[in-house]
KEDO-81644 format. One line per 8 residues: number of its first residue (from 1); for each residue z, y, x of C-alpha. Coordinates in Angstrom, 2 decimals, decimal comma. Layout:
// KEDO-81644
NUM	Z/Y/X ~ ...
This chain:
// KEDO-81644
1	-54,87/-46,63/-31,06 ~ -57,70/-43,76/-31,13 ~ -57,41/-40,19/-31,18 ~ -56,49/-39,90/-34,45 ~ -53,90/-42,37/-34,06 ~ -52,46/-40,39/-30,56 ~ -52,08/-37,21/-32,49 ~ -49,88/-38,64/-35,50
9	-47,97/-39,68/-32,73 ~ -47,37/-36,32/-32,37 ~ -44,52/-33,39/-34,14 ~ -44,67/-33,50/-37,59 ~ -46,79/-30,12/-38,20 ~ -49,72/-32,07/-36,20 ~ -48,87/-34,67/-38,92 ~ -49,85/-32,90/-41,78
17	-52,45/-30,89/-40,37 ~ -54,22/-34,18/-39,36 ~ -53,98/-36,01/-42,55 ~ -54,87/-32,83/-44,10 ~ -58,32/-31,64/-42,27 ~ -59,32/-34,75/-40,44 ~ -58,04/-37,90/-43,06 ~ -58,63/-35,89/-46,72
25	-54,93/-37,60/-47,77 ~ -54,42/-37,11/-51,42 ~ -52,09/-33,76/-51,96 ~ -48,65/-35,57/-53,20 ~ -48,19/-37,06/-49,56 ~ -49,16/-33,77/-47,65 ~ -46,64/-31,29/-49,63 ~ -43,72/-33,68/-48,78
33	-45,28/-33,75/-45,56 ~ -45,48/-29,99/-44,86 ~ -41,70/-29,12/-46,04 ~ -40,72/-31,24/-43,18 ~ -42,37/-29,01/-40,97 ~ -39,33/-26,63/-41,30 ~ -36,73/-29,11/-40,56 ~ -38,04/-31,16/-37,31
41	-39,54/-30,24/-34,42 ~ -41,40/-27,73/-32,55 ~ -41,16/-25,08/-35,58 ~ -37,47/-26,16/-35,94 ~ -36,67/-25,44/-32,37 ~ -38,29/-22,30/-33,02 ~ -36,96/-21,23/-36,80 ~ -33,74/-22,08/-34,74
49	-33,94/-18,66/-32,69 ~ -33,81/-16,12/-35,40 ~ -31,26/-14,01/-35,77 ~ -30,19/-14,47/-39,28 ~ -27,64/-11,33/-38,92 ~ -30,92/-9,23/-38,59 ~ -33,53/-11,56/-39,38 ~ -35,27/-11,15/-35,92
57	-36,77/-12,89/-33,12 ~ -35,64/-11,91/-29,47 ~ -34,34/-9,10/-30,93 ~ -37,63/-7,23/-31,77 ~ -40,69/-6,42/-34,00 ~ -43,74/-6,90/-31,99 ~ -42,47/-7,22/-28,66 ~ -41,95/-8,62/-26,59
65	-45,12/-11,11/-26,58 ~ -45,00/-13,32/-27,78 ~ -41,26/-14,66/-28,58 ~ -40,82/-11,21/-31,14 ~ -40,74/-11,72/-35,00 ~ -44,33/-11,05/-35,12 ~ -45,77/-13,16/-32,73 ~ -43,32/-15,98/-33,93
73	-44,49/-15,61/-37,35 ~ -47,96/-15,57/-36,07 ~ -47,36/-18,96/-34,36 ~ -45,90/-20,48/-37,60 ~ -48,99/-19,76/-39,42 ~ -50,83/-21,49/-36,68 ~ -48,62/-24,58/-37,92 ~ -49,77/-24,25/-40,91
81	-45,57/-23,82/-41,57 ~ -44,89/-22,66/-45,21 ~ -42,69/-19,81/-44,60 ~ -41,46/-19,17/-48,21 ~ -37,97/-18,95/-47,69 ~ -36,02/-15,81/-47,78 ~ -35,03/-15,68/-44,03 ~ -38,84/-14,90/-43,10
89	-39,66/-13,14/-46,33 ~ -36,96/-10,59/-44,81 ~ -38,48/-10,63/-41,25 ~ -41,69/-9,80/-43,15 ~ -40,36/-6,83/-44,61 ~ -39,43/-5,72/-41,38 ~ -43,05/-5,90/-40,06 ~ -43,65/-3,70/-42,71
97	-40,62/-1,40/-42,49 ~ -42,19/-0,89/-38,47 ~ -45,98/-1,50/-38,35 ~ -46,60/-0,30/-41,63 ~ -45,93/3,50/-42,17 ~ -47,24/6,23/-44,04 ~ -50,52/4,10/-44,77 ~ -50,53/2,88/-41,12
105	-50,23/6,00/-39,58 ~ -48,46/5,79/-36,22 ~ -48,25/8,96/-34,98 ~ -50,91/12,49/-35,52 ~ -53,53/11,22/-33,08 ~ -53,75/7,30/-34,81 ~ -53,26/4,73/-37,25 ~ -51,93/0,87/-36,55
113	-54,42/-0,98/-34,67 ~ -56,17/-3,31/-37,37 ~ -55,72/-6,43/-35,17 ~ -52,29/-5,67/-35,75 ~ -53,03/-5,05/-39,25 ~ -54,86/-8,25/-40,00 ~ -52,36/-10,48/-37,92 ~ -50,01/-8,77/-40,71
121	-51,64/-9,61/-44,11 ~ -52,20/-13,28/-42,62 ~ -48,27/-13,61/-41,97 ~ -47,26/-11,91/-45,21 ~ -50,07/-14,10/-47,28 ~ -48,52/-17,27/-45,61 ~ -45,11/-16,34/-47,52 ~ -46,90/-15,82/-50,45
129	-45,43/-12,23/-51,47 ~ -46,18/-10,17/-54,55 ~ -46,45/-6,91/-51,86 ~ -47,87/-3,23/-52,55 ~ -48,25/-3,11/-48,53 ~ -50,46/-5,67/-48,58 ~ -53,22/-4,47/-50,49 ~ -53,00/-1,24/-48,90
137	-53,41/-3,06/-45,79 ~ -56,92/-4,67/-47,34 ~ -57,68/-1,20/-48,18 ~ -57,17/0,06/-44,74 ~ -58,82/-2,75/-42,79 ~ -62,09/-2,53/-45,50 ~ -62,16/0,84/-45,06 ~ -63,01/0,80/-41,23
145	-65,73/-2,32/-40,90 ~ -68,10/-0,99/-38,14 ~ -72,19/-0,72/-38,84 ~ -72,14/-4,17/-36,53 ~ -70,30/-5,78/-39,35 ~ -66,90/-6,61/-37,33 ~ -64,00/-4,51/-36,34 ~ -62,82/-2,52/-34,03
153	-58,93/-1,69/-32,87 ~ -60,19/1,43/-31,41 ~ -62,20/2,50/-34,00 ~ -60,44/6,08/-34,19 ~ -60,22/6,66/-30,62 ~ -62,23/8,77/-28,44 ~ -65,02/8,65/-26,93 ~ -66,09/6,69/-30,07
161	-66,47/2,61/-30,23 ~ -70,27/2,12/-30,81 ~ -69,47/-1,22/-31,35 ~ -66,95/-4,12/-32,83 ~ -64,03/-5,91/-30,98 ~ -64,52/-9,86/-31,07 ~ -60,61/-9,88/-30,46 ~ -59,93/-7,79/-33,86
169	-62,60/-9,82/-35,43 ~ -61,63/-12,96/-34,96 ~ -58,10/-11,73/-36,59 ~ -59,57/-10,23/-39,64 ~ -61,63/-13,26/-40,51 ~ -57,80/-15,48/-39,67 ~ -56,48/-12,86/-41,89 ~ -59,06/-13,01/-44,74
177	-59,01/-17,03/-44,54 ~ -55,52/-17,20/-45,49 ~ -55,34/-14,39/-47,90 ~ -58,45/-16,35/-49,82 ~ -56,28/-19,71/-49,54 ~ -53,08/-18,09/-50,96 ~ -54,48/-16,88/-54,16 ~ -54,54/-13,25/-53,12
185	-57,48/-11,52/-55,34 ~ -57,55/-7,76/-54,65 ~ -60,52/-6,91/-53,50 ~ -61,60/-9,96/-53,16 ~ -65,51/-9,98/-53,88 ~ -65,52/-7,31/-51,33 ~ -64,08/-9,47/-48,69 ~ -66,26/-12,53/-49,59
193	-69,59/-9,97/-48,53 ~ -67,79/-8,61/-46,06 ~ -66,45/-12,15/-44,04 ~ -70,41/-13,58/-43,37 ~ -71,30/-10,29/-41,82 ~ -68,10/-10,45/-39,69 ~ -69,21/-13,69/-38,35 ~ -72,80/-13,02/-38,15
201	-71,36/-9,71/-35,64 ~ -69,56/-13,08/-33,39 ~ -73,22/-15,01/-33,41 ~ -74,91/-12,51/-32,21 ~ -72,86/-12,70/-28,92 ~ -73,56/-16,64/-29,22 ~ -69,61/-16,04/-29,67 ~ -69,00/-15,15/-26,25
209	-72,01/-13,15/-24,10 ~ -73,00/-9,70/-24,01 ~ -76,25/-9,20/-26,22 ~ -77,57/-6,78/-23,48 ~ -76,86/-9,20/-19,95 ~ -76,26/-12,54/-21,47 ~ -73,44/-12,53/-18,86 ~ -70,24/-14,51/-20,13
217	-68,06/-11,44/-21,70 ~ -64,75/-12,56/-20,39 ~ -63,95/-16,10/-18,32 ~ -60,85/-15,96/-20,80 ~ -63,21/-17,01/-24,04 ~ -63,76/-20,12/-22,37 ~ -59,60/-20,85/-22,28 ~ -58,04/-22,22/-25,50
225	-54,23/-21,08/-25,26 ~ -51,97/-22,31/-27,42 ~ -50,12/-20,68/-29,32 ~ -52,77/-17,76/-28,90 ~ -51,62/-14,23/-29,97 ~ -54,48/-11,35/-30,31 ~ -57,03/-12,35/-27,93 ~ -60,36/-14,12/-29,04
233	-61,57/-17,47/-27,32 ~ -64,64/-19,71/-28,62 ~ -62,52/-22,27/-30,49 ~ -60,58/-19,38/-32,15 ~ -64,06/-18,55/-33,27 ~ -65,42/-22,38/-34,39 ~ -62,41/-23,46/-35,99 ~ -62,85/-20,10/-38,17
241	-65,63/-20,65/-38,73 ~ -65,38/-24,01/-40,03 ~ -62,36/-23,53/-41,98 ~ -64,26/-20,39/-43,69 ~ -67,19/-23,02/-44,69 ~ -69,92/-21,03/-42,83 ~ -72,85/-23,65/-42,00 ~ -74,01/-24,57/-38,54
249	-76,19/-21,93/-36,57 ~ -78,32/-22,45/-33,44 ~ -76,37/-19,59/-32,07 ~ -72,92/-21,47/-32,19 ~ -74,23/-24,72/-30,07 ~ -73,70/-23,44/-26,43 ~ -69,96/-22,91/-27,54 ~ -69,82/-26,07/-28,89
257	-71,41/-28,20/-25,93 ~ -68,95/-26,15/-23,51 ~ -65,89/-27,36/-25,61 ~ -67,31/-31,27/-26,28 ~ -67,97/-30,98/-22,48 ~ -64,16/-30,05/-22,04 ~ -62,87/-33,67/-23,66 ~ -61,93/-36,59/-22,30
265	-63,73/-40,41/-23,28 ~ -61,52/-40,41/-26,06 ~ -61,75/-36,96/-27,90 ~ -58,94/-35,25/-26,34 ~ -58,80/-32,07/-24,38 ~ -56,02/-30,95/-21,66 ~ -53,93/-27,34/-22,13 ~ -55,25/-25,17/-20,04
273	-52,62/-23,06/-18,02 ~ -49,46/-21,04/-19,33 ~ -50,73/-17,35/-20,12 ~ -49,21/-15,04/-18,66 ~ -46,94/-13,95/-20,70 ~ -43,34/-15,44/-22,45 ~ -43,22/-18,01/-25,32 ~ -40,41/-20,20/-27,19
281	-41,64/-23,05/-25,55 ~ -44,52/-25,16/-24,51 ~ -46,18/-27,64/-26,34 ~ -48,01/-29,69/-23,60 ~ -47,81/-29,08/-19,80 ~ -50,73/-27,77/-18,10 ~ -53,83/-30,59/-17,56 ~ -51,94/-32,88/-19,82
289	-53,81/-33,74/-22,84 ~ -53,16/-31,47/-25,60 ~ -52,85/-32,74/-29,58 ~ -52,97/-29,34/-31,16 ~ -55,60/-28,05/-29,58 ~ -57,32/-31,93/-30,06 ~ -56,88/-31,74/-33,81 ~ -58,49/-28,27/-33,55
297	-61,50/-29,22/-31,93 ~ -61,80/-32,03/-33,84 ~ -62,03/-30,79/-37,07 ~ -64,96/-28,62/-35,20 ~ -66,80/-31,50/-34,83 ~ -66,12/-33,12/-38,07 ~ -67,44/-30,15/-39,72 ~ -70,84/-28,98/-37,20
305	-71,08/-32,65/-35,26 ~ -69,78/-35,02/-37,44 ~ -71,75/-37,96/-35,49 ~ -70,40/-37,27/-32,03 ~ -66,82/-36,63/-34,25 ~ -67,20/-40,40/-35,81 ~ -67,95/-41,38/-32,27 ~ -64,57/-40,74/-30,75
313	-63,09/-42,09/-33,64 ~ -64,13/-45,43/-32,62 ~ -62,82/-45,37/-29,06 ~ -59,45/-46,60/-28,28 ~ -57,25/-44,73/-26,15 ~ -56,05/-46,92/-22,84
């Protein structure tokens, strides 16, 4: 058994994310696939803990992190989970009925963070809603790009952000990827200009050092949580990268070596430790090899090293 054979050994959402990204299987096979993602589990256990009287998760909107509705939604798009049904078209709503008022505004001194904003419009794409809040969340996130070409949270807030936030960044280009996929088209030439200049902002850090010292920005970047919630790390950045079809660049191989230097003989890579923070579950134990965040790196390498990918295809696992 190789790698590939060790992860379909794993939950069903690894399944079909697998034989989706790293096999090509033919569509028939992966929508029967994907509906079962919603009935066995890890996302079972999980769609288990709503609240149907109120359509919540541990009783709240955004907190607490990350077991509320919208961190759980956010972790079922990370599953690739398709959350069509009522039940989480309702706990959508509810994001919006919170995190979306008066045009974002959230009190006289600021609008909605756009992290939070972008982490929105990726849920609500995922259900595939017909949504007037949605395209007035494009509007709002378009409207504040910074001169770098990325995006800041703080972009309102004083003294002044000269420059973007790789952690809102990374979100809007999550959130852009999946309202492309879903058929969303407002906007949409806009966003297609607007997505390579978001990722050429993330190059210019090499995706995670300072332009000015070269110094690593945070020792976080380097650790590849999963799930992940707002903040940025390197293989947030590649797989986004991949997924968005933006070719290789000289700039993007130091992150790469650092994460092919993270795997095992046979293409696998252990979970780092539990954040600090509360989740549903976990999906591997610390230092025990991990298949999500496998697959992800994986179909990294199949799309910027697809030699050393092929490689560790031909290893079998002991």
């Amino acid at each position: 058994m190789n790698v590939i054979g060790w992860m379909l050994d794993s939950d069903v959402f690894l399944q079909y994310l697998v034989k989706k990204d790293l096999l090509d299987t033919k569509s028939s096979e992966l929508s029967v696939l994907r509906k079962r993602i919603l009935t066995e589990g890890y996302a079972k256990k999980m769609i288990e803990k709503q609240d149907l009287s109120t359509y919540r998760w541990a009783e709240g909107v955004y907190s607490p992190k990350y077991i509320s509705t919208h961190y759980t939604l956010l972790e079922l798009c990370q599953l690739n989970a398709p959350i069509t049904e009522e039940r989480f078209v309702k706990a959508v709503e509810i994001l919006f009925d919170n995190l979306w008022v008066e045009n974002g505004k959230v009190n006289n001194y600021r609008h909605q963070d756009i992290c939070v904003v972008a982490m929105m419009v990726r849920i609500a794409t995922q259900t595939s809603i017909k949504n007037p809040k949605i395209e007035a969340m494009i509007d709002y996130i378009l409207a504040h790009q910074m001169s770098d070409g990325g995006f800041n949270c703080a972009w309102e807030r004083k003294p002044y952000p000269k420059q973007s936030s790789l952690h809102t960044t990374i979100s809007v280009l999550e959130a852009f990827d999946n309202y492309r996929k879903q058929g969303y088209k407002y906007r949409l030439d806009e966003i297609n200009n607007i997505i390579p200049q978001a990722v050429e902002y993330l190059l210019t850090k090499s995706l995670f050092r300072s332009v000015r010292t070269k110094n690593i920005i945070h020792k976080d970047m380097l650790s590849f949580p999963f799930p992940y919630g707002w903040k940025y790390d390197i293989l947030r950045a590649l797989f986004i990268m991949a997924e968005l079809d933006i070719p290789y660049d000289y700039r993007m191989q130091e992150a790469l070596d650092i994460i092919k230097n993270r795997l095992d003989m046979f293409g696998r890579i252990k979970a780092d430790k539990k954040p600090p923070s509360l989740h549903h579950f976990r999906f591997t134990s610390t230092n025990k090899p991990c298949p999500f965040n496998t697959y992800r790196v994986l179909r990294v390498l199949k799309y910027y090293e697809p030699r050393v990918y092929q490689e560790y295809l031909t290893k079998e696992i002991e």
